[in-house]
N, C-alpha and C positions, 0 to 999 in steps of 0.2 A: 930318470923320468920321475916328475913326482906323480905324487901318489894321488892326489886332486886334478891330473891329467889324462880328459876324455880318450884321447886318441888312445889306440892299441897298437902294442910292438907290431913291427908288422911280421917278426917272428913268428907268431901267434896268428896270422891271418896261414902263413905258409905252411904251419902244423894244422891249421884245421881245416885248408884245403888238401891238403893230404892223408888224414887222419877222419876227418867229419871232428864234428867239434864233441868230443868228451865229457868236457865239462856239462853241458847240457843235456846231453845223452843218461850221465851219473845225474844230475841233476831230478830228471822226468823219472829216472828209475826208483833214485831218493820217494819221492813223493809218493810213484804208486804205492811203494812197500808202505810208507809213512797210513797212507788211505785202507791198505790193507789191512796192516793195523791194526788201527782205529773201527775196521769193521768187524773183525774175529773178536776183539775187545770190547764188542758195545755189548756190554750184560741189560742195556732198557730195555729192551723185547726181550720175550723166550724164542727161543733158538725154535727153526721149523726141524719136525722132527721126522721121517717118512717111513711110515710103516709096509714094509713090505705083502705084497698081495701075499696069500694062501694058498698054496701049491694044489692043481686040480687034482681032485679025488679020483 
């Protein structure tokens, strides 16, 4: 099959009606992690920091 050819094996249809499609699934998980990241690593803000109440007397 080249490789400039839209159509998909239909092996590939038969694995991911049996499976759920993978590739996608790795894909959306790629990303979050990728977004997670990118949010524990953004040093532009200061971090909220939360100071525990004062235990009643």
């Amino acid at each position: 099959m080249p490789a400039n050819d839209t159509a998909q094996a239909p092996i590939y249809e038969t694995l991911v009606q049996e499976h759920g499609d993978v590739l996608a699934t790795a894909r959306k998980a790629a990303e979050e992690t990728q977004q997670t990241a990118q949010d524990v690593l953004d040093f532009s803000t200061p971090p909220r920091v939360s100071v525990p109440a004062e235990p009643a007397s």
